[in-house]
PyMOL commands that place a pseudoatom at each C-alpha (Angstrom):
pseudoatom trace, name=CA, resn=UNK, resi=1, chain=A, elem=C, hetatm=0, pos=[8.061, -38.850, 40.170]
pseudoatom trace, name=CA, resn=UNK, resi=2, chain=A, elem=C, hetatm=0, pos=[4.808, -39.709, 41.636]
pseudoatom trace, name=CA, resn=UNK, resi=3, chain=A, elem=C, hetatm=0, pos=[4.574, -37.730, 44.368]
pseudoatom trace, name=CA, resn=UNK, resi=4, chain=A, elem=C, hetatm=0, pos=[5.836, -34.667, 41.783]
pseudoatom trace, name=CA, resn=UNK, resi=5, chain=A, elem=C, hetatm=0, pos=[3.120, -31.618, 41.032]
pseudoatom trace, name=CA, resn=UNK, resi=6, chain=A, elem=C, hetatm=0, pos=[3.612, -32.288, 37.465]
pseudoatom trace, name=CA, resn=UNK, resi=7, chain=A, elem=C, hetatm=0, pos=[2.218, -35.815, 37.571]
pseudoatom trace, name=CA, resn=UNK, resi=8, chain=A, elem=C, hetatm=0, pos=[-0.943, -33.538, 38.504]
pseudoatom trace, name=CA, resn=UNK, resi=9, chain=A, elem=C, hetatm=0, pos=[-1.054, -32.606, 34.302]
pseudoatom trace, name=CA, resn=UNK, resi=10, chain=A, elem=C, hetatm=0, pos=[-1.029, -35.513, 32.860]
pseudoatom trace, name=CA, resn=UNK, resi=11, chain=A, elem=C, hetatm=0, pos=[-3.495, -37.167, 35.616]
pseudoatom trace, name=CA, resn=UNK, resi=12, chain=A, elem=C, hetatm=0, pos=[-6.188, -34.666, 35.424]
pseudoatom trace, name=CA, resn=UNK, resi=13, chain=A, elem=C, hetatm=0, pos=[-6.202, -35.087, 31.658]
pseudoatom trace, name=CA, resn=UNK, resi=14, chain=A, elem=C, hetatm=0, pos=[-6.469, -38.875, 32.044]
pseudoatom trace, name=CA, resn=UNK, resi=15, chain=A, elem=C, hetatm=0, pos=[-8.942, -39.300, 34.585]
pseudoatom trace, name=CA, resn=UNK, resi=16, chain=A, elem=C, hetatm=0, pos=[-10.316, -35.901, 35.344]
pseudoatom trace, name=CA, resn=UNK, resi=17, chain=A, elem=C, hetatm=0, pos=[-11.592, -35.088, 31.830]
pseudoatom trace, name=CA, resn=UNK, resi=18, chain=A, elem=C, hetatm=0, pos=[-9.757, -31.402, 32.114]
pseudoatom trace, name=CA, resn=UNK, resi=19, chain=A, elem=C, hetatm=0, pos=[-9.468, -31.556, 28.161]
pseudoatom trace, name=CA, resn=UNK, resi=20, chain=A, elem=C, hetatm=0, pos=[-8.433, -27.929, 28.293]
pseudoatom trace, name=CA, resn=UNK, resi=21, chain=A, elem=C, hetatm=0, pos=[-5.346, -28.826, 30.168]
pseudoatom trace, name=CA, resn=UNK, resi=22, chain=A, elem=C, hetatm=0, pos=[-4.136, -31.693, 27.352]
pseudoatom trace, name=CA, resn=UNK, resi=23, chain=A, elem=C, hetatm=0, pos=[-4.848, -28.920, 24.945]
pseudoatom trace, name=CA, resn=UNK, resi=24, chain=A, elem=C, hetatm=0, pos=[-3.051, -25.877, 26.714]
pseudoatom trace, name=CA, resn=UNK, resi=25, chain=A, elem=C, hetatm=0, pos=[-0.135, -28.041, 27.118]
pseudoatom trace, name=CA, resn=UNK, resi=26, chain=A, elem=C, hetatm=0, pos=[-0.350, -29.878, 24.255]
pseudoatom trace, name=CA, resn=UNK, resi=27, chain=A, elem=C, hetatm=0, pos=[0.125, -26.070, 22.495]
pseudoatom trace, name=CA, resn=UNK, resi=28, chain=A, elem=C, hetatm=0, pos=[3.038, -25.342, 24.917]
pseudoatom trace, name=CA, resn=UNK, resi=29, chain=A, elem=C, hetatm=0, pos=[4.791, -28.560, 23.618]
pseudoatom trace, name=CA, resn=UNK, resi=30, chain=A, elem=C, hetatm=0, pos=[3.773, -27.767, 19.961]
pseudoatom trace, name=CA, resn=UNK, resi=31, chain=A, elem=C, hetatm=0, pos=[5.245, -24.180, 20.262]
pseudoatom trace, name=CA, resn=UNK, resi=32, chain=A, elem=C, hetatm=0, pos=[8.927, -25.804, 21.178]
pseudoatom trace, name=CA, resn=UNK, resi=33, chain=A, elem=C, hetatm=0, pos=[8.650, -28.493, 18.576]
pseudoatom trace, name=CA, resn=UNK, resi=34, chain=A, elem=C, hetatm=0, pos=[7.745, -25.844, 15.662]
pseudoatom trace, name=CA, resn=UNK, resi=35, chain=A, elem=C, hetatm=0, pos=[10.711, -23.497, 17.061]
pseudoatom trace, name=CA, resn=UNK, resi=36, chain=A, elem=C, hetatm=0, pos=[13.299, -26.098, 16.749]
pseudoatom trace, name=CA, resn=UNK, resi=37, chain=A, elem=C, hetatm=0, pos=[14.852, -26.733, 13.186]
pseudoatom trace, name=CA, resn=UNK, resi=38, chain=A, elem=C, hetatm=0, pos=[14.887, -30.379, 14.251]
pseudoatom trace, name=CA, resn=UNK, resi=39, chain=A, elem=C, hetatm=0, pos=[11.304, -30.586, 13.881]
pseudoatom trace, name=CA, resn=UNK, resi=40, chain=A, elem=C, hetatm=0, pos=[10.993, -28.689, 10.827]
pseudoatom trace, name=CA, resn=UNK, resi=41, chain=A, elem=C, hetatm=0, pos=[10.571, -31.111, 8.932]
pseudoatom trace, name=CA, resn=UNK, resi=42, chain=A, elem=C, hetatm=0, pos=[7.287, -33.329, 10.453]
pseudoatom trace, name=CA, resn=UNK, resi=43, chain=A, elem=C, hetatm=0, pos=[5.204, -34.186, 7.961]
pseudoatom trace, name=CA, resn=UNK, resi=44, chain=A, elem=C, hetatm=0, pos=[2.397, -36.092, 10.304]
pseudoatom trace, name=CA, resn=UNK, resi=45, chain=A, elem=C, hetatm=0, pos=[1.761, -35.948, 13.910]
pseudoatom trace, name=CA, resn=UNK, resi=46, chain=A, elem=C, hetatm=0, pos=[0.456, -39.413, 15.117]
pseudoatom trace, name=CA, resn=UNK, resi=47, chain=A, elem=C, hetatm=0, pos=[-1.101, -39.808, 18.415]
pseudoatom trace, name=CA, resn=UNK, resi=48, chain=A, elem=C, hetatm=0, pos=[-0.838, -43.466, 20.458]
pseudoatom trace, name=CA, resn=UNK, resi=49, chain=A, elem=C, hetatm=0, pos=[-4.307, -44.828, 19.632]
pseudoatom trace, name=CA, resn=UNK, resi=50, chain=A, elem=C, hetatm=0, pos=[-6.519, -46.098, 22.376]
pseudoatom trace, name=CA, resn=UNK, resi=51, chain=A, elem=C, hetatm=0, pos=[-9.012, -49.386, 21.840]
pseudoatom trace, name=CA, resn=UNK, resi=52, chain=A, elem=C, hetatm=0, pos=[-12.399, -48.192, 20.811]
pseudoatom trace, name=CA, resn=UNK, resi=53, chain=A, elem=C, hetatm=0, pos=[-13.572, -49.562, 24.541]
pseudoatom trace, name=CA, resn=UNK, resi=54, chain=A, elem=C, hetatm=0, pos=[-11.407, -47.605, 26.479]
pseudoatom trace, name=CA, resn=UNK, resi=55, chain=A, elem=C, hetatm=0, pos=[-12.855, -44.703, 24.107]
pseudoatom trace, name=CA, resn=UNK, resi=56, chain=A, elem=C, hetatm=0, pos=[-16.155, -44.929, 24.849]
pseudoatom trace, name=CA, resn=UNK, resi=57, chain=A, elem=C, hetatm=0, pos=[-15.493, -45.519, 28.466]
pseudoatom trace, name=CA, resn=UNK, resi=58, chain=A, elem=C, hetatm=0, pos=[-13.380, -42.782, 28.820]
pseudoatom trace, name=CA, resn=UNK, resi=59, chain=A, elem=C, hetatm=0, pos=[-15.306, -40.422, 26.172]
pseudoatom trace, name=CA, resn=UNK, resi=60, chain=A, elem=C, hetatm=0, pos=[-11.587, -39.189, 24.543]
pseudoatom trace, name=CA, resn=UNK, resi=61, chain=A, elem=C, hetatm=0, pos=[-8.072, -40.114, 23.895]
pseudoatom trace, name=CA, resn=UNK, resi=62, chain=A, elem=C, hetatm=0, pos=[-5.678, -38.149, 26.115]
pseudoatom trace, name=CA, resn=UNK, resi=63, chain=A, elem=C, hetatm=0, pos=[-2.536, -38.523, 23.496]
pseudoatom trace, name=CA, resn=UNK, resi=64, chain=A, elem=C, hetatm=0, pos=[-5.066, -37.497, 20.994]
pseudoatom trace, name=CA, resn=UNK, resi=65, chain=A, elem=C, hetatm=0, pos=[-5.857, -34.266, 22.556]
pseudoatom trace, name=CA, resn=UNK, resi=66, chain=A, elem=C, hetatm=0, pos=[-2.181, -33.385, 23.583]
pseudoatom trace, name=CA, resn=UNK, resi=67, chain=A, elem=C, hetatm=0, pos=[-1.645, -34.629, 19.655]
pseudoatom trace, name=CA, resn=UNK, resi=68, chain=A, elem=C, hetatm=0, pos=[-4.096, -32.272, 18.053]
pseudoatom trace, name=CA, resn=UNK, resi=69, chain=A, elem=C, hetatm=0, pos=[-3.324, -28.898, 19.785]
pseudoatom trace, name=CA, resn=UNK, resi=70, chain=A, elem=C, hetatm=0, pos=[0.652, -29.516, 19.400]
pseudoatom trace, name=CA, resn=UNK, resi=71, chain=A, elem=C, hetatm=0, pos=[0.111, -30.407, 15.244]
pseudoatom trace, name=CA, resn=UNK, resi=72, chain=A, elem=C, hetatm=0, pos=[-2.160, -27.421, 15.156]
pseudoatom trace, name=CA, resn=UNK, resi=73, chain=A, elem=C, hetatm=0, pos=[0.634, -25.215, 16.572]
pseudoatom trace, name=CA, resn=UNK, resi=74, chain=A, elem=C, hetatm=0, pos=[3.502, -26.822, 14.236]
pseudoatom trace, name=CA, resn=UNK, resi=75, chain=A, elem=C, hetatm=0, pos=[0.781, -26.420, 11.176]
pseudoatom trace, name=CA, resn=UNK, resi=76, chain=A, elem=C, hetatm=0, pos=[1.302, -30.123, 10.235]
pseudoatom trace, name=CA, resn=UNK, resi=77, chain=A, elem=C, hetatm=0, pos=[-1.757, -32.685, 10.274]
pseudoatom trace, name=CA, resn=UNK, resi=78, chain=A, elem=C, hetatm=0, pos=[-2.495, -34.927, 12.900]
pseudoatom trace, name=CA, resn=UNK, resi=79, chain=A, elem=C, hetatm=0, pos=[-3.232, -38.230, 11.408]
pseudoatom trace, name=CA, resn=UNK, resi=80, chain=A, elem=C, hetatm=0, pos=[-5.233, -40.875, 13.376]
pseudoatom trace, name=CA, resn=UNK, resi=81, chain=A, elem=C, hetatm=0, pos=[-5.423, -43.219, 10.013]
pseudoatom trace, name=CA, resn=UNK, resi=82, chain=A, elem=C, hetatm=0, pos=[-1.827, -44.463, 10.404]
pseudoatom trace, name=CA, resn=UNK, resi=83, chain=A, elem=C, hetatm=0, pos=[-1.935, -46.093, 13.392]
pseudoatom trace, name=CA, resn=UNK, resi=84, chain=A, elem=C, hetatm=0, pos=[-4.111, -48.024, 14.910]
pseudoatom trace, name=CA, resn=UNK, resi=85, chain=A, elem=C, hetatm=0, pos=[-4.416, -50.281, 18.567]
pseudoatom trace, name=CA, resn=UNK, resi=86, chain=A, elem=C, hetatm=0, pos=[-5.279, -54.284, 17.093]
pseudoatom trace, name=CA, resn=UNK, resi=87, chain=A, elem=C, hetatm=0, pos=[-6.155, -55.384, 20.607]
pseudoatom trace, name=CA, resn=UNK, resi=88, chain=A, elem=C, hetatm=0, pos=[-7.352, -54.326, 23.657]
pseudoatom trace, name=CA, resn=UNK, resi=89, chain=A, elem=C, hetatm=0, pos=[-4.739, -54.457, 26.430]
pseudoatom trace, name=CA, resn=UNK, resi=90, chain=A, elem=C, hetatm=0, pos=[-4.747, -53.658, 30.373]
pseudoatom trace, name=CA, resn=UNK, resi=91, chain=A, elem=C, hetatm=0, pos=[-4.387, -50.897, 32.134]
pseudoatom trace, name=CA, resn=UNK, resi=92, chain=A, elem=C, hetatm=0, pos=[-0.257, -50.172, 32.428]
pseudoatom trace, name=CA, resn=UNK, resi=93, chain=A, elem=C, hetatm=0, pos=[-0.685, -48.438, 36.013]
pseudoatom trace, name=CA, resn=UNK, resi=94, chain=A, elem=C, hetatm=0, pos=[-0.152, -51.087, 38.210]
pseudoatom trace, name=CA, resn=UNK, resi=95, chain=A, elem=C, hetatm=0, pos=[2.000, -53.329, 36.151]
pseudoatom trace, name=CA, resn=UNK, resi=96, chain=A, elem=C, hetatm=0, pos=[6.052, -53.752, 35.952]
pseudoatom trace, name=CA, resn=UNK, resi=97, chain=A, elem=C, hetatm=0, pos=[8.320, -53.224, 33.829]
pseudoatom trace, name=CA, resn=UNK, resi=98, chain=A, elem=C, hetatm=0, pos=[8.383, -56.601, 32.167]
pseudoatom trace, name=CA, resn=UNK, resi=99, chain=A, elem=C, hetatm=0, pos=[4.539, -56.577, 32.329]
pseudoatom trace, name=CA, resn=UNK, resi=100, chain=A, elem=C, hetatm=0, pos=[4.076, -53.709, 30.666]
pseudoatom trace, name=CA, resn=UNK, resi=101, chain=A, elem=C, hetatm=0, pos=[5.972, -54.753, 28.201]
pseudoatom trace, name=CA, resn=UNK, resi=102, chain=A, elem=C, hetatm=0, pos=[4.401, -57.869, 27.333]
pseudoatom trace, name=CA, resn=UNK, resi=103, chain=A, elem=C, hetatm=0, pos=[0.891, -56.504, 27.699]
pseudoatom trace, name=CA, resn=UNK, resi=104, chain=A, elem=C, hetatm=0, pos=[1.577, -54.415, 24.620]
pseudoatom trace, name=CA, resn=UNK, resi=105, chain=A, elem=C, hetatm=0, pos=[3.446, -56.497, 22.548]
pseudoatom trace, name=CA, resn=UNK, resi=106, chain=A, elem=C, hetatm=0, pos=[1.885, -56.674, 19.333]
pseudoatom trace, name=CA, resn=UNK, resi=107, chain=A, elem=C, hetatm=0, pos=[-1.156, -53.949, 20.321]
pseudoatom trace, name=CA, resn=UNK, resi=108, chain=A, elem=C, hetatm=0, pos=[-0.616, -51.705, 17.142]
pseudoatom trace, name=CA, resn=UNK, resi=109, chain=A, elem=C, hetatm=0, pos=[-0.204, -52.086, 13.694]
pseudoatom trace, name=CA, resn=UNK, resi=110, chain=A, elem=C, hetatm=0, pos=[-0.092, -49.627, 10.958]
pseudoatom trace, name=CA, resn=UNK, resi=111, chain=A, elem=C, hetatm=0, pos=[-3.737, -49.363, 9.145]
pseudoatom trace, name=CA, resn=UNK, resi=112, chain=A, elem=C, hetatm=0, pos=[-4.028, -51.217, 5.822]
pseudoatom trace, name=CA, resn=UNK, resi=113, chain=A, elem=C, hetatm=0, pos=[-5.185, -48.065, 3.770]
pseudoatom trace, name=CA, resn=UNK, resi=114, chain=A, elem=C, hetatm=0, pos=[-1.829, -45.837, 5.585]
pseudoatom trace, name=CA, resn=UNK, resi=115, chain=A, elem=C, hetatm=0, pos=[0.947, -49.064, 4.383]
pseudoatom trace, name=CA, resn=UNK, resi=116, chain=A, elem=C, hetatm=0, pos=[-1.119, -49.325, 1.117]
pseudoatom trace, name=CA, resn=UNK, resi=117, chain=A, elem=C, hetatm=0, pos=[-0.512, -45.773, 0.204]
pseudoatom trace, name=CA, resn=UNK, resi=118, chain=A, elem=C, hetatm=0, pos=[3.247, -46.363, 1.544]
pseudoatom trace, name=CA, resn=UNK, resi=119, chain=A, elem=C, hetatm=0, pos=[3.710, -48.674, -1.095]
pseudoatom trace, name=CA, resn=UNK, resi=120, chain=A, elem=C, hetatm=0, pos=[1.786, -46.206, -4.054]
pseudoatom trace, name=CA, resn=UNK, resi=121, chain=A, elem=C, hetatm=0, pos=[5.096, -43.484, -2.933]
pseudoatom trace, name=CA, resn=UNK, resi=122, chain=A, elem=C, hetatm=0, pos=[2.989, -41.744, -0.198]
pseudoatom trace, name=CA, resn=UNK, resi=123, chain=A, elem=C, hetatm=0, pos=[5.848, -41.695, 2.039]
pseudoatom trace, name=CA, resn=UNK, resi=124, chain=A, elem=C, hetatm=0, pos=[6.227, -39.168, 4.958]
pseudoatom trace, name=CA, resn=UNK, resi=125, chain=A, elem=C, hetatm=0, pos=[9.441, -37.926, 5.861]
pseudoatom trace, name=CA, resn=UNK, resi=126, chain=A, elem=C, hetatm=0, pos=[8.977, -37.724, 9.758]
pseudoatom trace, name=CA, resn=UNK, resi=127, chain=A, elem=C, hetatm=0, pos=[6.894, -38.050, 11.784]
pseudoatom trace, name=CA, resn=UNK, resi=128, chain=A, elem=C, hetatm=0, pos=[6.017, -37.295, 15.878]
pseudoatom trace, name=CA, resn=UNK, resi=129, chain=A, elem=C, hetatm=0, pos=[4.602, -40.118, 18.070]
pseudoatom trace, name=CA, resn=UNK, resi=130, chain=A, elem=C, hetatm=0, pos=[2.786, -38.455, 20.601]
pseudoatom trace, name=CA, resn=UNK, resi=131, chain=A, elem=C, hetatm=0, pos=[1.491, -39.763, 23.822]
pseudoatom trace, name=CA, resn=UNK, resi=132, chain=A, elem=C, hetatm=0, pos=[0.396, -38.000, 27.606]
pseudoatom trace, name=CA, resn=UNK, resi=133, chain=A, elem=C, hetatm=0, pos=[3.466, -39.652, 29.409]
pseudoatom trace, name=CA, resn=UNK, resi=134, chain=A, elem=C, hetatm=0, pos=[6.645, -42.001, 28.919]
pseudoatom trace, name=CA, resn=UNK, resi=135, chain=A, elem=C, hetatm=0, pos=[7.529, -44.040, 31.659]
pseudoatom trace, name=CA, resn=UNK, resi=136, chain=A, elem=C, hetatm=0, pos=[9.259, -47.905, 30.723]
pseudoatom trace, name=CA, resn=UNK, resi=137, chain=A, elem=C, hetatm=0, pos=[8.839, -47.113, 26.652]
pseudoatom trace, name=CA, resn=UNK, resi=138, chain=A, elem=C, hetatm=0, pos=[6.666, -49.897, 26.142]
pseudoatom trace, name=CA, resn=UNK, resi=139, chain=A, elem=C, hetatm=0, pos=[4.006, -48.601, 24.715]
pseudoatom trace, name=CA, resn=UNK, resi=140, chain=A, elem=C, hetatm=0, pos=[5.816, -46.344, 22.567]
pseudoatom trace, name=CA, resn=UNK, resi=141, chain=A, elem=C, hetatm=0, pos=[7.998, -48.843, 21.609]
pseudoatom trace, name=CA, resn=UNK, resi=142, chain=A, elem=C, hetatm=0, pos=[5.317, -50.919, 20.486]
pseudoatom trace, name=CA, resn=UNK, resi=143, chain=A, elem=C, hetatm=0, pos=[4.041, -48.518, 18.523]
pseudoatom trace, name=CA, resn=UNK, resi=144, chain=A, elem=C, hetatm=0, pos=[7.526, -47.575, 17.102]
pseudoatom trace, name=CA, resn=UNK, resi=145, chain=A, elem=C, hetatm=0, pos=[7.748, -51.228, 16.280]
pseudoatom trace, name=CA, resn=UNK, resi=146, chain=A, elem=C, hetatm=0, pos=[4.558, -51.462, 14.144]
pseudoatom trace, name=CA, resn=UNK, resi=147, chain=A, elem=C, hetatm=0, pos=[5.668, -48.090, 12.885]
pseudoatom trace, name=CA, resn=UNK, resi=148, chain=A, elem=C, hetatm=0, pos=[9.090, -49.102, 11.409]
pseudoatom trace, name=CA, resn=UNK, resi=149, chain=A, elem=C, hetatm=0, pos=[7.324, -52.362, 10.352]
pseudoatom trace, name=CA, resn=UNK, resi=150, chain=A, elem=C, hetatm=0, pos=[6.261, -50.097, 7.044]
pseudoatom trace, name=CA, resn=UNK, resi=151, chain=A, elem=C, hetatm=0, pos=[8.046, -47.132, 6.938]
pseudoatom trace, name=CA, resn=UNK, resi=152, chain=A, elem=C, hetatm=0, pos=[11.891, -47.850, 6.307]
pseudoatom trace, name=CA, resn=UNK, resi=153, chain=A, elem=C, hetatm=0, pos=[14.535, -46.087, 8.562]
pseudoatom trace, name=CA, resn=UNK, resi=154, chain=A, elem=C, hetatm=0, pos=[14.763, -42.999, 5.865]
pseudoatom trace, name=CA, resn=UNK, resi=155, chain=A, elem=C, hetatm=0, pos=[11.009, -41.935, 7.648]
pseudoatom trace, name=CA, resn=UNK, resi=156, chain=A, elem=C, hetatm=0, pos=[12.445, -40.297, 10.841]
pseudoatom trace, name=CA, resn=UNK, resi=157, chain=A, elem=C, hetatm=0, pos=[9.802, -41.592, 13.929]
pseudoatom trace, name=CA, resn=UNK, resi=158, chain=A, elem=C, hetatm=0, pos=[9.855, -38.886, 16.770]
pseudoatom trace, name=CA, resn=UNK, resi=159, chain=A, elem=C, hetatm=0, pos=[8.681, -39.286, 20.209]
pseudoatom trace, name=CA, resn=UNK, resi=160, chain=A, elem=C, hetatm=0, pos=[6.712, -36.217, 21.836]
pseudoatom trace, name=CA, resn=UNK, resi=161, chain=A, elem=C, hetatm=0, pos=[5.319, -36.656, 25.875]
pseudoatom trace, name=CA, resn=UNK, resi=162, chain=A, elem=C, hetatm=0, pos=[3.968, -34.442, 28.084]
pseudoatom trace, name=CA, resn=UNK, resi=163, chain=A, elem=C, hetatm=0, pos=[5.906, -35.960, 30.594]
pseudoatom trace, name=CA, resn=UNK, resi=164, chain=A, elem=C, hetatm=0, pos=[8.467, -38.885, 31.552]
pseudoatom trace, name=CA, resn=UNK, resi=165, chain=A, elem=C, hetatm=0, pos=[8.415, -40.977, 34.513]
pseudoatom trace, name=CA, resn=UNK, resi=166, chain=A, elem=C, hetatm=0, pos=[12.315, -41.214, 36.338]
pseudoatom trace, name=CA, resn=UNK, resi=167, chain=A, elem=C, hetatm=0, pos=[14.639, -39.961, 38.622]
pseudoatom trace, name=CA, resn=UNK, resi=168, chain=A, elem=C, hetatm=0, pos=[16.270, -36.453, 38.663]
for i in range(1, 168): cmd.bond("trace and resi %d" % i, "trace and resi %d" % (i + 1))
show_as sticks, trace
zoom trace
């Protein structure tokens, strides 16, 4: 909930630049997915891509930080050549449900280069989605949905959050 001490985490990552605080937790998060046999298998760690404006704005991606500590502790790559964001979209925070969901409808696709090597038999076997927080699922749905758009249902598609937005 909003008014929760965790939403602190994922907030001073976002906005505050506290990159040591994505990564710290990002390793905490990394350590339970490695000790769990149903993660043993993760092939790629794949972190919700951010438009190249909000980049340079911002200076980093948050789900990319988070995503590079936790593949680091499972010892699997991190792979920002799979997906990719093919428009910009607005800020989520102060839209609904519904609008969240339309503003990233059709915001991701899967890279030429990562579905051309699909189809040459370079096919992973699972892999983790990984943003800084999950609160309506539309933007990792959209990106499960350009995901699954190459990769048939045998590729297992994780999700992995620092946090989720909902009642106790």
């Amino acid at each position: 909930r909003a008014e929760s001490d965790y939403s602190k985490i994922t907030r001073c990552i976002k906005y505050q630049g506290r990159l040591e605080v994505g990564k710290h937790f990002g390793r905490l998060l990394g350590e339970k997915l490695a000790g769990s046999s149903l993660f043993s298998d993760v092939d790629a760690v794949v972190p919700v891509p951010l438009h190249w404006l909000r980049i340079w704005k911002r200076g980093y991606n948050q789900a990319e930080v988070i995503a590079s500590a936790l593949a680091r502790e499972m010892d699997v790559p991190m792979r920002t050549d799979i997906l990719m964001r093919s428009r910009r979209t607005r800020t989520q925070t102060k839209l609904d449900i519904d609008g969240k969901a339309r503003n990233v409808a059709g915001a991701f696709a899967v890279s030429e280069d990562a579905a051309a090597r699909f189809r040459n038999g370079a096919v992973p076997r699972h892999i983790v989605l990984v943003d800084d927080v999950f609160t309506t699922g539309s933007t990792l749905g959209a990106c499960f949905k350009a995901l699954r758009s190459v990769f048939p249902p045998s590729v297992r598609i994780s999700v992995a959050t620092l946090a989720f937005v909902g009642e106790v």
